[in-house]
Every structure is written in structure tokens, then in C-alpha cells.
PALO-318620 format. One record per residue (C-alpha): residue in three letters; chain; x, y, z. Coordinates in pm, 1 decimal. Layout:
BEGIN
lumba/drenlo/xx/yy/zz
Ala/A/X/Y/Z
...
//
This chain:
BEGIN
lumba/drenlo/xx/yy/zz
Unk/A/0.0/0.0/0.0
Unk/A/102.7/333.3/-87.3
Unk/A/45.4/641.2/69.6
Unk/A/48.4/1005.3/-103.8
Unk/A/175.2/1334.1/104.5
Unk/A/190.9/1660.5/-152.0
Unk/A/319.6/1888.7/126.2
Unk/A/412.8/1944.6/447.5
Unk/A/240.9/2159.2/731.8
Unk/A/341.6/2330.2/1049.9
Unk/A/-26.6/2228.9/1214.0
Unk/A/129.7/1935.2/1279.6
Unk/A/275.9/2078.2/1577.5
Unk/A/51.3/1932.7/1933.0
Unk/A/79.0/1603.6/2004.9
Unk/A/-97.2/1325.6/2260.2
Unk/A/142.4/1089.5/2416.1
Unk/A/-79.6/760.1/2374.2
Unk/A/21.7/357.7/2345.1
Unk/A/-112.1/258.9/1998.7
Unk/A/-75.5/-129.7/2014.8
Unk/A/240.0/-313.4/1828.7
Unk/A/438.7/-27.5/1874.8
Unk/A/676.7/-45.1/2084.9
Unk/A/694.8/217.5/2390.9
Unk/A/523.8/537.9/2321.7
Unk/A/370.1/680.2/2003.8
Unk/A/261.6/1000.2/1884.2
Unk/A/-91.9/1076.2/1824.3
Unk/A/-199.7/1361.5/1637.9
Unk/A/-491.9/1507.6/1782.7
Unk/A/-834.0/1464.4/1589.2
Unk/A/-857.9/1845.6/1555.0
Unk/A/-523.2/1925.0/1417.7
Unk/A/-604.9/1621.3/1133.4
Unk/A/-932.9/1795.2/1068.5
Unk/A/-755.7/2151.4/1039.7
Unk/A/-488.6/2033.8/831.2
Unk/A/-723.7/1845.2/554.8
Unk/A/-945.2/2198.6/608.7
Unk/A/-605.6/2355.8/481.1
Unk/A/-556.4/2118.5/229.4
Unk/A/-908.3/2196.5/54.9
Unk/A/-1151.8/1977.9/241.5
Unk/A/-1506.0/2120.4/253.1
Unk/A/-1592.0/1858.4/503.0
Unk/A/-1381.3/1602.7/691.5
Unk/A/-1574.5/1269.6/828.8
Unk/A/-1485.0/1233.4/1194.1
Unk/A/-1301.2/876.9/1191.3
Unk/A/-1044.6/1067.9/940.2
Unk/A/-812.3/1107.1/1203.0
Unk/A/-839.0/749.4/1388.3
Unk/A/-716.5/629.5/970.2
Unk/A/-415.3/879.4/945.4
Unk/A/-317.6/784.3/1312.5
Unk/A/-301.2/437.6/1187.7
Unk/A/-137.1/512.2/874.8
Unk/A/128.6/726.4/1036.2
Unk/A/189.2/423.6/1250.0
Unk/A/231.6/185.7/925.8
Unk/A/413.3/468.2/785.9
Unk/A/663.2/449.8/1079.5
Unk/A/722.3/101.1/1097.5
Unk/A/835.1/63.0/721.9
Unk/A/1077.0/361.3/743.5
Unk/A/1189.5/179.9/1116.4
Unk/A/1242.6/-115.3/903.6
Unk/A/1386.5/16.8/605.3
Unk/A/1705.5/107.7/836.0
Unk/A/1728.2/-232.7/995.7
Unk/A/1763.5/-356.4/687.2
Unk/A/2017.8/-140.7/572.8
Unk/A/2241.3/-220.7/912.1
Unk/A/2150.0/155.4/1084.9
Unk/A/1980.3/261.9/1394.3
Unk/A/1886.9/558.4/1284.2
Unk/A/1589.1/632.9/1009.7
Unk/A/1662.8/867.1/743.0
Unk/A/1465.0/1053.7/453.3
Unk/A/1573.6/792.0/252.5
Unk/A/1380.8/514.6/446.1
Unk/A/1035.4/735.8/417.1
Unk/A/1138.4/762.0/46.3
Unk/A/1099.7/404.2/43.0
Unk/A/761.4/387.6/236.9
Unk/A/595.9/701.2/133.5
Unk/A/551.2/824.1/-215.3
Unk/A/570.1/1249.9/-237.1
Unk/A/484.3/1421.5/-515.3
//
């Protein structure tokens, strides 16, 4: 699966400490109203309400392929090159 991101935004800036299950110790959650604002910003007339519940869990899956990506090329630390690999920007 594939996942599109055309820009980046500074909304993205509050952030819930929650567990989200299979990942290990603590994960950020981006709070339902910041995922609302930034589709808003994006063009969104309307956003559904279990939008951001679906970008919390792709951000997760997003996360874990870029974590993996630099296993698998021997490093501990992720680079832009492992979200390259996960995450398709246009």
C-alpha cells in the first residue's frame, strides 16, 4: 500500500502521548482536531470524523516501514531515505 503526502504543514505541531498497540513504547498521536484543520487547509469542505483514527493508523504503518527500512540497511537511525521508500511524495 502506498500512501500520497503533496506537502508538508506546520499544524502538525501538538501532540498526545498515547500507546497505539504493536508499537513499541510510546507513540505520537496527532490530535483529531489538528487532522481535521490540516485536511481543512488542504481543501476539504468537510472532513468525516473517523479521518483522524485512519491517518493515526497510517502514520503508524508509515513508521514502521521507514523503522524497518534502516534495519535492513544495518542503521539505527531512520533517514529521509527510508520514508522515500515507504511514502511516495509528489
Amino acid at each position: 500500500m502506498k500512501y500520497f503526502i503533496t506537502h508538508q504543514n506546520s499544524l502538525i505541531s501538538e501532540f498526545n502521548l498515547v500507546k497505539i498497540e504493536g508499537v513499541k513504547g510510546m507513540a505520537v498521536k496527532l490530535p483529531k482536531a489538528t487532522v481535521i484543520k490540516l485536511f481543512k487547509k488542504a481543501g476539504a469542505a468537510r472532513v468525516s470524523g473517523d479521518v483522524a483514527e485512519v491517518v493515526n493508523k497510517i502514520v503508524v504503518e508509515i513508521a514502521k516501514g521507514a523503522v524497518k527500512s534502516a534495519k535492513a540497511a544495518g542503521r539505527k537511525t531512520v533517514s529521509t531515505d527510508d520514508l522515500r521508500l515507504v511514502v511516495v511524495v509528489s
